[in-house]
FIKE-402309 format. One record per atom (N, C-alpha, C): residue number from 1; residue in one letter; chain; atom name; x, y, z. Coordinates in Angstrom, 2 decimals. Example, Ala and Ser with C-alpha at 12.3 -4.5 7.8 and 13.67 -1.06 7.14 Angstrom:
[atom 1,A,A,N,[13.19,-5.69,7.80]],
[atom 1,A,A,CA,[12.30,-4.50,7.80]],
[atom 1,A,A,C,[13.20,-3.30,7.80]],
[atom 2,S,A,N,[12.85,-2.25,7.08]],
[atom 2,S,A,CA,[13.67,-1.06,7.14]],
[atom 2,S,A,C,[12.90,0.03,7.87]],
This chain:
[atom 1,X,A,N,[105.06,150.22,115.85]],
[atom 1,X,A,CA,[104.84,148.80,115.66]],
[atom 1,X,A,C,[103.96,148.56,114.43]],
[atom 2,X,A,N,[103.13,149.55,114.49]],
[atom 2,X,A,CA,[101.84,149.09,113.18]],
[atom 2,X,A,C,[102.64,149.44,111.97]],
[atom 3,X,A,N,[103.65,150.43,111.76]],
[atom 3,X,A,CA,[103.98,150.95,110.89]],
[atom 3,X,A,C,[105.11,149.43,110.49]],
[atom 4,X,A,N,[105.95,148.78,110.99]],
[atom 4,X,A,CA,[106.75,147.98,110.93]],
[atom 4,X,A,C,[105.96,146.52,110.28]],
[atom 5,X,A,N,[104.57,146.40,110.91]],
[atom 5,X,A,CA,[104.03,145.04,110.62]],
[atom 5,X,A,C,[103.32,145.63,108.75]],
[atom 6,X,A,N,[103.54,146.77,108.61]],
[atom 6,X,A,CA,[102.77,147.68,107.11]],
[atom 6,X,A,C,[103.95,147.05,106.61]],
[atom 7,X,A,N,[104.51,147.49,106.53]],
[atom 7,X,A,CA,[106.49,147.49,105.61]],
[atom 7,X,A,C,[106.40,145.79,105.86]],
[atom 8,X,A,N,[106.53,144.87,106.69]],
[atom 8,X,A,CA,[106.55,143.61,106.82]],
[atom 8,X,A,C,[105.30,142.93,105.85]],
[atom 9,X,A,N,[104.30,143.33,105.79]],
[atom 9,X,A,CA,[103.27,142.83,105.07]],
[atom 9,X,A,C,[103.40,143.16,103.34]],
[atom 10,X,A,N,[103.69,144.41,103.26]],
[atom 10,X,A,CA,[104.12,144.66,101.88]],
[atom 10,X,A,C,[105.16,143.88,101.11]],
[atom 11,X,A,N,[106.04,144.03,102.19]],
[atom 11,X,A,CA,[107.50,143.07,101.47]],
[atom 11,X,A,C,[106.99,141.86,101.60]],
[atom 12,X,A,N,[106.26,141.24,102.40]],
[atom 12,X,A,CA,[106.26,139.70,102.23]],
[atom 12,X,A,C,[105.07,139.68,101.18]],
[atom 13,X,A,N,[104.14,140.06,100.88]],
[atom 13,X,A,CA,[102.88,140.31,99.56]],
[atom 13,X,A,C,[103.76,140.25,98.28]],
[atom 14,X,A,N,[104.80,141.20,98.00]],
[atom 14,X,A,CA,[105.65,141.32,96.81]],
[atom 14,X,A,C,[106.54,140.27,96.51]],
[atom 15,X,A,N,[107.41,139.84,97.95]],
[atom 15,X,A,CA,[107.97,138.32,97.73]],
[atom 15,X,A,C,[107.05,137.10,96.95]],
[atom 16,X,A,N,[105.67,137.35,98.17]],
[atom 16,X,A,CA,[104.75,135.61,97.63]],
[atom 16,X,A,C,[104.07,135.93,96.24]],
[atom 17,X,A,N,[103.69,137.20,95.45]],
[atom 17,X,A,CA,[103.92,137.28,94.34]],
[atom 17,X,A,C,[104.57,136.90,93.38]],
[atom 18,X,A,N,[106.58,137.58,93.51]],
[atom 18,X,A,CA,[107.00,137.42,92.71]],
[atom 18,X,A,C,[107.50,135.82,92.93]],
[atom 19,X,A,N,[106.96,134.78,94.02]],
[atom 19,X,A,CA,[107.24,133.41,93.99]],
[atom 19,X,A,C,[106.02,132.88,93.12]],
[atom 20,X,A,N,[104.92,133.03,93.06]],
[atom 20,X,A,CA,[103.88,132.14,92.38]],
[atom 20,X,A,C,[103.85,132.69,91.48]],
[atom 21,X,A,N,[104.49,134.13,90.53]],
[atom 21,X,A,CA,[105.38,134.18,89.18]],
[atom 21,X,A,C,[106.35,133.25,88.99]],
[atom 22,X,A,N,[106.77,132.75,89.94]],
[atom 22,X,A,CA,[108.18,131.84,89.38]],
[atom 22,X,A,C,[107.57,130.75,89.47]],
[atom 23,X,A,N,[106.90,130.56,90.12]],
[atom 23,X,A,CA,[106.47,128.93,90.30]],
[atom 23,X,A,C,[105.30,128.79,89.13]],
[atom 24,X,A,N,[105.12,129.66,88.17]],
[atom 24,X,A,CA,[104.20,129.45,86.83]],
[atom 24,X,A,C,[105.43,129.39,85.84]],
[atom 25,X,A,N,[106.21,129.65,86.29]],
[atom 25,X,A,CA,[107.05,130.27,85.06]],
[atom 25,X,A,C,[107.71,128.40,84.26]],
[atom 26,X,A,N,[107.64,128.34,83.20]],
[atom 26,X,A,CA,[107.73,127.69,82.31]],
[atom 26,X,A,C,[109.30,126.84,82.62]],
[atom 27,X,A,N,[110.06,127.95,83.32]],
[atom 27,X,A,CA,[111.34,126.63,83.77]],
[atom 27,X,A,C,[111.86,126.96,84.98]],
[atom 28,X,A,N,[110.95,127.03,85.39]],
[atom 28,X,A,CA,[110.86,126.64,87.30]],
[atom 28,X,A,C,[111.43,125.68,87.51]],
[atom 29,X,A,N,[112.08,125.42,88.28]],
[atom 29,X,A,CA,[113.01,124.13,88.82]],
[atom 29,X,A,C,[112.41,123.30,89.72]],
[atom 30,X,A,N,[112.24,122.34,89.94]],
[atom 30,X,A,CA,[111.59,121.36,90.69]],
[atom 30,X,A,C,[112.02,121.59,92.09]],
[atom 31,X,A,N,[112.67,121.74,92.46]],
[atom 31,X,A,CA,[113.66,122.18,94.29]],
[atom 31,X,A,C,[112.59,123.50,94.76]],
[atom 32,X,A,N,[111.77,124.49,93.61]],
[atom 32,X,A,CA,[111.30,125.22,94.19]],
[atom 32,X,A,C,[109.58,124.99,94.30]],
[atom 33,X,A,N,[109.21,124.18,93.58]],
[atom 33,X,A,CA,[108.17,123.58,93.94]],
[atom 33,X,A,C,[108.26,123.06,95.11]],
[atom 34,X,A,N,[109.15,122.48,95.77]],
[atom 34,X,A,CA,[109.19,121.66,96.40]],
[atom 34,X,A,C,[109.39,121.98,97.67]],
[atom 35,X,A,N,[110.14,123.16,97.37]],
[atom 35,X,A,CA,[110.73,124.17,99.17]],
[atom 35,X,A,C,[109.17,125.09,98.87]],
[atom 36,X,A,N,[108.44,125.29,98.10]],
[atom 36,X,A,CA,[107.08,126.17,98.93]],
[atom 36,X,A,C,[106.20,125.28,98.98]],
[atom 37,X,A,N,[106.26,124.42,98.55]],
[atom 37,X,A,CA,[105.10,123.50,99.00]],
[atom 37,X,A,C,[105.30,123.02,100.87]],
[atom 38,X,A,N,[106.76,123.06,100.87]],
[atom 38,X,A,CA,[107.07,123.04,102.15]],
[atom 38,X,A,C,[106.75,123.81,103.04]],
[atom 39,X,A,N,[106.93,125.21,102.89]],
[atom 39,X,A,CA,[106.51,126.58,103.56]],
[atom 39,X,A,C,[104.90,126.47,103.58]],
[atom 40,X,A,N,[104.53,126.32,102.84]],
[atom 40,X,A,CA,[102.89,126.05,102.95]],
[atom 40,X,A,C,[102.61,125.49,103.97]],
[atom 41,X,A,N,[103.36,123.56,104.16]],
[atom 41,X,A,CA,[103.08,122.92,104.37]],
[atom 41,X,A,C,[103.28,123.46,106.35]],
[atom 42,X,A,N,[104.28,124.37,106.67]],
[atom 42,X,A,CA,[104.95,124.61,107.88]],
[atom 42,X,A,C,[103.60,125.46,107.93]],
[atom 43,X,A,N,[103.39,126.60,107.70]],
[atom 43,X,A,CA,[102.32,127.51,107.11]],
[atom 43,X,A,C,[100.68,126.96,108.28]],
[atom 44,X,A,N,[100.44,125.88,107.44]],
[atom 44,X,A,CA,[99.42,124.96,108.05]],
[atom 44,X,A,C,[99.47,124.05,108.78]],
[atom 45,X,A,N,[100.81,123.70,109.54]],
[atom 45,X,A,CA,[100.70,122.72,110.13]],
[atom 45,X,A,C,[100.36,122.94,111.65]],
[atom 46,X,A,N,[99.97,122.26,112.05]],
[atom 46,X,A,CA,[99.74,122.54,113.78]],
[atom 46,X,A,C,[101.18,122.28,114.51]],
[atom 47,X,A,N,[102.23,121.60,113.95]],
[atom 47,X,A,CA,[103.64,121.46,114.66]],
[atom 47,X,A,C,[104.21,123.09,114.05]],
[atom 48,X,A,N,[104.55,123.38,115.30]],
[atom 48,X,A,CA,[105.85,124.53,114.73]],
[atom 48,X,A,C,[106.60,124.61,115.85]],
[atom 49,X,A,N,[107.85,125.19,115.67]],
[atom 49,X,A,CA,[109.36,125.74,116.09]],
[atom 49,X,A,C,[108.51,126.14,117.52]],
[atom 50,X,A,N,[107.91,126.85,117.84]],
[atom 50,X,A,CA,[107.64,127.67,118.86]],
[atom 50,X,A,C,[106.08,127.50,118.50]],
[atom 51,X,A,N,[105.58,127.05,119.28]],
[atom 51,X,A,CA,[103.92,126.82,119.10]],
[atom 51,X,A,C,[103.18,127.78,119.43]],
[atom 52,X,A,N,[101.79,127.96,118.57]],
[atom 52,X,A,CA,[101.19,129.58,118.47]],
[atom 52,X,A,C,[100.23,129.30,119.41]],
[atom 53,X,A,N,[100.37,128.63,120.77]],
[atom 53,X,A,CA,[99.20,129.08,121.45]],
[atom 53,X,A,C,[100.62,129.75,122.54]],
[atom 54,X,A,N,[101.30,130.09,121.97]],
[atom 54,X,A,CA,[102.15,130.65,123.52]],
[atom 54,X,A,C,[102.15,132.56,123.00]],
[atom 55,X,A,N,[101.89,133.12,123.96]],
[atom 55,X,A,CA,[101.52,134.74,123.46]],
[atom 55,X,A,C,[102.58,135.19,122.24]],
[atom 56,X,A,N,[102.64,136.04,121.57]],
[atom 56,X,A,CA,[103.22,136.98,120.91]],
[atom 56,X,A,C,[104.27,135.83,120.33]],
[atom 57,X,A,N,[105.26,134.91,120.89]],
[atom 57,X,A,CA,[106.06,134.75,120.27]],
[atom 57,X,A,C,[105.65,133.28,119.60]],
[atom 58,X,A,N,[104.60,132.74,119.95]],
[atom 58,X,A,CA,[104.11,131.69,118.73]],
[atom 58,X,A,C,[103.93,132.09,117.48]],
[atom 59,X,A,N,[103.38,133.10,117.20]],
[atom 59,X,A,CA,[103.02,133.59,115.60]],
[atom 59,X,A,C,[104.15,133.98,115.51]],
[atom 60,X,A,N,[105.14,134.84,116.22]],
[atom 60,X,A,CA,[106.07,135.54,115.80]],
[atom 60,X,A,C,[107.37,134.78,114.95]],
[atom 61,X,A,N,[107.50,133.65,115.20]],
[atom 61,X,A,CA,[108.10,132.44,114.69]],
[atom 61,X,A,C,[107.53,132.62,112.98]],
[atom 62,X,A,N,[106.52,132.27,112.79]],
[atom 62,X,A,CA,[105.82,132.79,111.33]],
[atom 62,X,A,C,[106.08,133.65,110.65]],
[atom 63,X,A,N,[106.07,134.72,111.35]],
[atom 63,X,A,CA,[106.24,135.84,110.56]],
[atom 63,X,A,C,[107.29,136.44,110.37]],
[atom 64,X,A,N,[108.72,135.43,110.93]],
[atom 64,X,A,CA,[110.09,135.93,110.89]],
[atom 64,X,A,C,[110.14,134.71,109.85]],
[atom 65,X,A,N,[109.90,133.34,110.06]],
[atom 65,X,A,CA,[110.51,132.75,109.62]],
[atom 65,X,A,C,[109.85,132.09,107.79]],
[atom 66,X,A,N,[108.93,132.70,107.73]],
[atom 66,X,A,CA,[108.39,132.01,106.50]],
[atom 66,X,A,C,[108.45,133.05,105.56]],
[atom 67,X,A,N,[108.69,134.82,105.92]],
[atom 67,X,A,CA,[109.41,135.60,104.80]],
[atom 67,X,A,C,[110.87,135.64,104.35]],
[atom 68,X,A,N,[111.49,135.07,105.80]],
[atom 68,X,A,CA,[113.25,134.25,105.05]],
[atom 68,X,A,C,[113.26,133.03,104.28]],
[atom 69,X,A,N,[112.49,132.05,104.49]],
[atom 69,X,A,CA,[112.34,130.93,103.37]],
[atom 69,X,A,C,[111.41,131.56,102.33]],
[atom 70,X,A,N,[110.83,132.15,102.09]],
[atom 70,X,A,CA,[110.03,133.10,100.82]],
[atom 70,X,A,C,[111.52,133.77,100.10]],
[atom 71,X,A,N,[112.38,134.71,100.83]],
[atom 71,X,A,CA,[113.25,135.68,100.06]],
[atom 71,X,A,C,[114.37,134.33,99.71]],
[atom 72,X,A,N,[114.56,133.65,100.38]],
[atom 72,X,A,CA,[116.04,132.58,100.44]],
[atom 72,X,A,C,[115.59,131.81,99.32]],
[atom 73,X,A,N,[114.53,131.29,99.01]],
[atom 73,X,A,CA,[114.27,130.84,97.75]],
[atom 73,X,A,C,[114.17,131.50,96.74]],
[atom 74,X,A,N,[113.80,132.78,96.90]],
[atom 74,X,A,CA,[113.85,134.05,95.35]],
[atom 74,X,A,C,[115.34,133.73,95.19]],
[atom 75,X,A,N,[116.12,134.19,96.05]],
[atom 75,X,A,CA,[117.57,134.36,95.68]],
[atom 75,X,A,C,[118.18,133.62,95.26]],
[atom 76,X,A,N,[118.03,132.05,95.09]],
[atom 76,X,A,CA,[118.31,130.94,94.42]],
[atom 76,X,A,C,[117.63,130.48,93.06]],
[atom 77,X,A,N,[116.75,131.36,92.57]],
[atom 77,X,A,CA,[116.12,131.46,91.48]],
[atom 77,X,A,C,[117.39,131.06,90.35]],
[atom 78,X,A,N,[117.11,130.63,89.40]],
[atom 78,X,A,CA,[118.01,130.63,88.29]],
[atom 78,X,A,C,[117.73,132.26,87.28]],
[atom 79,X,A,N,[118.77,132.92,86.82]],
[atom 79,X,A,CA,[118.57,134.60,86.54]],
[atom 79,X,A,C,[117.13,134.45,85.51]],
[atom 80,X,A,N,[116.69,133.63,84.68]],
[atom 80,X,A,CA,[115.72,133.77,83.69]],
[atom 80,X,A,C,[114.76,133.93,84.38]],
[atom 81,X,A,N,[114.49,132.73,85.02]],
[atom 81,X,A,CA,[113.13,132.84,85.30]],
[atom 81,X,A,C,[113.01,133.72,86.73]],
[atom 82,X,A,N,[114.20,133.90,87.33]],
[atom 82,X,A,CA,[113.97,135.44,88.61]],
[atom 82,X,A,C,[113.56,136.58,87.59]],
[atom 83,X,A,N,[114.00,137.07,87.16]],
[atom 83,X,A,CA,[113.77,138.38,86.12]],
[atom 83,X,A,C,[112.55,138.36,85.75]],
[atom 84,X,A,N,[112.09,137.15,85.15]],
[atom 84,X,A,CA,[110.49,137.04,84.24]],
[atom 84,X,A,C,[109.99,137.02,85.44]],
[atom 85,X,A,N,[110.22,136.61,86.89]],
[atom 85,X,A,CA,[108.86,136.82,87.85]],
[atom 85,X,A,C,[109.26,138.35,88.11]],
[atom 86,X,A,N,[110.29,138.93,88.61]],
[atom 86,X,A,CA,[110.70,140.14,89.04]],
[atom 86,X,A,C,[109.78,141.14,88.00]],
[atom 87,X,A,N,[109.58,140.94,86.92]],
[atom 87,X,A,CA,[108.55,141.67,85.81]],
[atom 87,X,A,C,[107.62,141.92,85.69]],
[atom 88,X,A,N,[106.97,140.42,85.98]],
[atom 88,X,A,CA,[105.30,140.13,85.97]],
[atom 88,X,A,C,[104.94,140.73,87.74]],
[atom 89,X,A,N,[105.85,140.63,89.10]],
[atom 89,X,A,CA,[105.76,141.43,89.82]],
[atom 89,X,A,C,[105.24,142.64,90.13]],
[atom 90,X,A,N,[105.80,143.61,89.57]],
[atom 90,X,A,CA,[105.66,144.95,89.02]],
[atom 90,X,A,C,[106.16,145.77,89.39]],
C-alpha cells in the first residue's frame, strides 16, 4: 500500500509540475487556466463527490480524481507549449 501511495505521489508531483510549467508558459490557453483553477477550486472546497468525513473513501475520491483532471488536461495541451512544460519538468 505505502509503496503504491510513493508511485501515486510522484506521478501526481511531476503532473502538477509539468501543469504550472504550462500554466506560465507564454501561450497557455485560457480553457486551462480555467479547468485548474477549477481543480483547485474542488481541491478546497468543503462540497465533494463523496465527502471526506466518511472513512477511507472520502479522501479517496481526491486522490483518484484530481490526478485524472491533472493528466486529462496535460493531454489536451496544445504540442508547443506541452513539450516546453514536458522540458522545464525534467
Amino acid at each position: 500500500m505505502f509503496k503504491r501511495l510513493t508511485l501515486l505521489w510522484s506521478v501526481v508531483r511531476g503532473d502538477a509540475r509539468q501543469l504550472w510549467f504550462a500554466l506560465r508558459h507564454p501561450a497557455a490557453p485560457g480553457w486551462l487556466k480555467v479547468g485548474t483553477a477549477l481543480i483547485a477550486l474542488y481541491l478546497l472546497s468543503p462540497v465533494d463527490i463523496v465527502p471526506d468525513w466518511l472513512p477511507v473513501i472520502g479522501v479517496l475520491d481526491d486522490l483518484v480524481l484530481v490526478p485524472l483532471a491533472i493528466r486529462w488536461l496535460l493531454r489536451r495541451l496544445p504540442p508547443d507549449v506541452a513539450e516546453a512544460a514536458a522540458r522545464r519538468r525534467g
